[in-house]
Residue, then its C-alpha position, 0 to 999 in steps of 0.5 A: x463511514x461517520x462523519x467527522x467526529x466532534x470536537x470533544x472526541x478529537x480533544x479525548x484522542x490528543x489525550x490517550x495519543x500523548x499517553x500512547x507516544x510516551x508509551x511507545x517511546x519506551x518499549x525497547x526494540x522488539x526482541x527474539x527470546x532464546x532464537x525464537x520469534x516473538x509476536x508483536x506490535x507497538x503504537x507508532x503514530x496515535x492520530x487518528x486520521x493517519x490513514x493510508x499513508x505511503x512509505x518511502x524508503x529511500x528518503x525515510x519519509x511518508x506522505x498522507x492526507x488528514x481529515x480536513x484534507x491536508x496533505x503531509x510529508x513527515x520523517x521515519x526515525x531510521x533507528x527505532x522506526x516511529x514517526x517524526x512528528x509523532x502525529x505526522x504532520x511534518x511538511x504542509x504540501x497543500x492544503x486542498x487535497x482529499x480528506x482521510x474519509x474520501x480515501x476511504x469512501x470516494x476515491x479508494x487511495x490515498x498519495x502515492x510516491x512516484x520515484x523519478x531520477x531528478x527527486x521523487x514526486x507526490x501524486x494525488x487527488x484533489x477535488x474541483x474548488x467549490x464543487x461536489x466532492x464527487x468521482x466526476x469532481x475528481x483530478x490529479x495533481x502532482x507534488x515535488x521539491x524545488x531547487x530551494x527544498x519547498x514541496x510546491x503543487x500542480x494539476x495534472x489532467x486538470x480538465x478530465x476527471x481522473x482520481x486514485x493515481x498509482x506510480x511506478x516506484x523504479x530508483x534513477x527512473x527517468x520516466x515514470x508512469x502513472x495508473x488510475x481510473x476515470x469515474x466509469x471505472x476506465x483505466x489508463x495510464x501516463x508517463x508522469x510528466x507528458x499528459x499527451x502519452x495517456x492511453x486506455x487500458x481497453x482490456x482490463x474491465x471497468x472497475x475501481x480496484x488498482x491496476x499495478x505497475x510492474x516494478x523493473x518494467x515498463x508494464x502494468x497487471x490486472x485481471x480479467x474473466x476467461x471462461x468465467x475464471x479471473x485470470x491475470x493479464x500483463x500489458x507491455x505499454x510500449x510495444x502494445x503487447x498483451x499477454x495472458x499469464x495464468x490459465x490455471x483453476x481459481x479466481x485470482x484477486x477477486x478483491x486484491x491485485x497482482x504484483x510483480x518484481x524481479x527475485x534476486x534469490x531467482x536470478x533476477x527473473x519476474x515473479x508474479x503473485x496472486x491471491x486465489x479464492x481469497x485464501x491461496x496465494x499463489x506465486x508464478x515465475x519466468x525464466x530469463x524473461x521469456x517464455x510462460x509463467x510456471x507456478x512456484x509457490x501455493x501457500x494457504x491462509x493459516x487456520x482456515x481464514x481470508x487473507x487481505x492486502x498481500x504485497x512482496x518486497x525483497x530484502x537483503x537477497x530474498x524476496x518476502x510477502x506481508x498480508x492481513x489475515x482474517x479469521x474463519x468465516x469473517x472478511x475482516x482482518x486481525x492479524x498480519x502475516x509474513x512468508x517467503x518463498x522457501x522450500x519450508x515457508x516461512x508463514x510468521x504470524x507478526x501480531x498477537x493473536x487477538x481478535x478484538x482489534x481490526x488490522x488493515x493496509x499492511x506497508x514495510x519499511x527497513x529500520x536499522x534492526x531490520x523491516x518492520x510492517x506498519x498497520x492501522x489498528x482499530x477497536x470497534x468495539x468504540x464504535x460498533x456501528x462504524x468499525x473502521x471510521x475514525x473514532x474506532x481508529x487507533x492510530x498506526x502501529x507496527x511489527x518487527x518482521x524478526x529479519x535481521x539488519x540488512x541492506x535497505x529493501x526495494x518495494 
């Protein structure tokens, strides 16, 4: 990753990001011709350093940190699904967070929401004031609303070093939990508001990648070697109880992590899905909440290639899966895709086919026409030599799903 770009470029980017606005403002709503699908996408945010920023649905609003650390909250236009701002810098939280590079470089992610049944937090990194920013540098803090609407700060942890916190994302939770690493790669989690309830989560390996919380649950995945096979264990914080979920053939998640969610088109029951070998998504089911895991659903990368960031969300009944897809014999993503769980999946190529733009961080969110995916878009043809840094970047764009208006999704 480069260093911060000079000035002269971030003048050139406020240029072409006010001529991409006006452009997007323009474009009607993404349509279906004569019943068909459509493949799309248009410019939703042109700034630059909008990296990693995280969605919530029901306030309409996401949260990420610029390039000169500033952590923002900003407003989502139900109705046509661009930003407000246009560049995202709404609501200044703090403005000693990590920088849109230590996301990428140093801590891996970027704020997270953490729902709570009395208003939803902010949970994020921050360095120790005047010291390296490094892993061992590295501590969590909270942001929320007070009683007068102003988003005000703490520390959590403030004396360990902890970074990249995950939250429970659980409507009316009045307990929500926390996971994230230390910096050996140990992982742990909390209840939000009770740094006493940490614990180690011996079992899963050292490692950077995410440790998932379950939604509808109080449990977390990861994976682990059995007999030199990745294979997915969940962990039940309360009682202590690990299970071992998957025995079958192939790596699951080498370079992802598994989700878990409750399928209303199967009764409620927990899914679980997995990329395998890079290339197979796999989906499990558990009957009435007892009993083994039984494969659902094998669907493989379309033509040949890896697939990147795949995430479920349900949506109007049924229950939908998003990835990035990149093209034979490469490991970087160009297209986004989106399948479901049908006797015939759906597997719909969302993007135009063009491989000469990098599409990364696949995130949903419901507008008025139905679920949209947004993605960083990058050119690395603008700078060869770093292809995901900051003056390759494009912005964030979006994709129209084709999945008519319904009620809000849960993700």
């Amino acid at each position: 990753m480069s260093k911060e770009a000079p000035m002269f470029h971030l003048s050139l980017r406020t240029a072409c990001g006010l001529a991409l606005v006006a452009a997007a403002s323009s474009l009607a709503a993404p349509a279906a011709v004569a019943g068909t699908f459509a493949k799309n996408e248009k410019v939703v945010a042109a700034q630059f350093d909008l990296i990693d920023p995280e969605y919530n649905q029901q306030r309409a609003q996401f949260t990420w940190t610029d390039s000169l650390g500033n952590l923002w909250v900003a407003g989502i236009d139900r109705s046509t699904g661009l930003f407000s701002p246009a560049n995202g810098k709404g609501t200044l939280i703090d403005s000693g967070a990590l920088t849109s590079s230590e996301v990428q470089n140093i801590v891996g992610n970027g704020p997270e929401w953490a729902l709570h049944a009395n208003g939803d937090f902010i949970v994020y990194t921050k360095f120790l004031p005047n010291q390296a920013h490094t892993m061992p540098n590295a501590r969590m803090a909270m942001a929320q609303l007070d009683a007068a609407g102003a988003w005000n700060w703490r520390w959590l942890a403030s004396s360990l070093p902890r970074n990249a916190p995950y939250a429970s994302k659980n409507a009316g939770d009045a307990n929500p939990s926390v996971t994230y690493v230390d910096p050996q790669g140990n992982h742990y989690l909390r209840d939000l508001l009770s740094g006493t309830s940490e614990q180690l989560v011996s079992w899963y390996p050292q490692s950077y990648r995410s440790m998932r919380l379950v939604k509808g649950a109080r449990a977390v995945l990861f994976v682990a070697p059995v007999n030199g096979v990745s294979q997915i264990f969940r962990f039940d914080y309360d009682s202590q109880a690990l299970a071992q979920i998957t025995f079958d053939d192939g790596d699951k998640d080498i370079h992802s992590v598994p989700w878990s969610w409750q399928a209303p088109e199967f009764a409620n029951d927990f899914l679980i899905s997995t990329l395998v070998n890079d290339t197979e998504l796999r989906v499990y089911r558990q009957v009435d909440g007892t009993g083994p895991y039984t494969l659902i659903s094998s669907q493989f990368t379309p033509n040949a290639g890896t697939m990147n960031s795949p995430e479920p969300f349900t949506y109007n009944g049924k229950s939908y899966l998003f990835f990035a897809v990149a093209p034979a014999g490469t490991n970087s993503p160009t297209s986004i895709y989106l399948t479901d769980l049908g006797v015939k999946p759906l597997m719909r190529q969302l993007t135009p086919t063009d491989n000469s733009h990098l599409r990364l961080d696949p995130e949903v969110f419901a507008t008025a026409a139905g679920p949209v995916i947004y993605f960083n878009r990058y050119n690395p043809k603008a700078a060869p030599t770093d292809p995901k840094g900051p003056l390759a970047s494009e912005g964030i764009f979006s994709s129209y799903t084709g999945i008519g208006p319904g009620p809000a999704p849960t993700n």
